[in-house]
N, C-alpha and C positions, 0 to 999 in steps of 0.2 A: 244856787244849786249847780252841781258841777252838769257840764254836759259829759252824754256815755256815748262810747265808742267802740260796737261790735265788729272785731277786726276775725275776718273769714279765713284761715290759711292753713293749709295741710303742713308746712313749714314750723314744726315750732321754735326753731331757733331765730326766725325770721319775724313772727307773730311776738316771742318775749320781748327779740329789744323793739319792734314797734311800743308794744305794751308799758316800756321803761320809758321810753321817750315822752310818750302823753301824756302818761303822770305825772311828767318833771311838769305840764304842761296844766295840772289839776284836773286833767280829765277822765272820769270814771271810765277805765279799760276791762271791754271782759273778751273772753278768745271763745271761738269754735274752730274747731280743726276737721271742717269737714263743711259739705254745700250744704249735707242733712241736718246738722248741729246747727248750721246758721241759720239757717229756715227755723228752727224750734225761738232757736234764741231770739232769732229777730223777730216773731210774732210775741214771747213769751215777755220782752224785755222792752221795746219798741224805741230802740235807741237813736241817738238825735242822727247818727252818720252811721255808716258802714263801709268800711275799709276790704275788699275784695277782694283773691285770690280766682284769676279765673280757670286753670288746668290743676284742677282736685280729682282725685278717681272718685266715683260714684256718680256724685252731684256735680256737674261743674257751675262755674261762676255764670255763663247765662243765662242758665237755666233757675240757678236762684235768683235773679234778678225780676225773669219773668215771673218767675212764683210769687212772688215780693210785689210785686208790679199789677198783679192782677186781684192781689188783697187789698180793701179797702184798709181795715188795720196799720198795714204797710206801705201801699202805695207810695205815701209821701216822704218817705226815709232816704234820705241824701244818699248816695252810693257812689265809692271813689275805688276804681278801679287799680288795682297793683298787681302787672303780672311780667313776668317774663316773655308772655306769647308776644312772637314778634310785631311789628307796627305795621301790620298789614294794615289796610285800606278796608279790608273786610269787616275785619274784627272788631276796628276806630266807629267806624259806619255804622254794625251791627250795635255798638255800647252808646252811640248818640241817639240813634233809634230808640231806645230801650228809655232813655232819659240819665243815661249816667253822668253825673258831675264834669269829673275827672278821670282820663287814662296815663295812668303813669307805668310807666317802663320801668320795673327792680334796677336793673342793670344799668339804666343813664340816671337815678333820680335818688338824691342823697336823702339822708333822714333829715335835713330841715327841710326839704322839699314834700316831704310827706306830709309835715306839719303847716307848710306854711300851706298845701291844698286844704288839712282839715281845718285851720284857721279863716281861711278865706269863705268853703261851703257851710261851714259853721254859723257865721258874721253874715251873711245873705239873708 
């Protein structure tokens, strides 16, 4: 059975080609475009990884994580960070706290970079 892949991003041109790349990859992709959507989806769906956008308006990405985090449900849901906020010290610190996989930078980290983190927390 394929593994799923709820990729969290306000971005949808960002979100489709992640979404095109997985597939080539057999992995069931589904999108929320919002921290609120992802929260539904990811209790609704309980997918193997989640691919995160962390500066959403509304919701942002730490505060889904926490939400995520403090569900039994969800708790255990791999979560791989993808954002533009810069490499602060804070922010690295604040997402290893939390239990996040991986932080990946949009701006330094190619599309088989993406794949080869969900391949890796996938295979773990």
């Amino acid at each position: 059975m394929a593994k799923q892949i709820l990729i969290v991003e306000d971005d949808v041109a960002i979100s489709n080609l992640y979404k095109k790349e997985l597939e080539k990859k057999d992995y069931t992709v589904i999108i929320a475009n919002s921290g609120g959507e992802g929260l539904k989806m990811a209790e609704a769906e309980k997918p193997d990884l989640i691919l995160l956008d962390i500066m959403m308006p509304a919701i942002d990405g730490f505060t889904v994580i926490r939400t995520l985090k403090e569900k039994k449900a969800t708790a255990k849901i791999p979560i791989i960070i993808l954002t533009n906020l810069g490499t602060s010290k804070i922010f690295i610190e604040e997402a290893k706290r939390l239990g996040v996989e991986h932080y990946l930078m949009k701006y330094k980290t190619s599309l088989k970079d993406v794949i080869e983190a969900v391949e890796k927390v996938l295979a773990s």
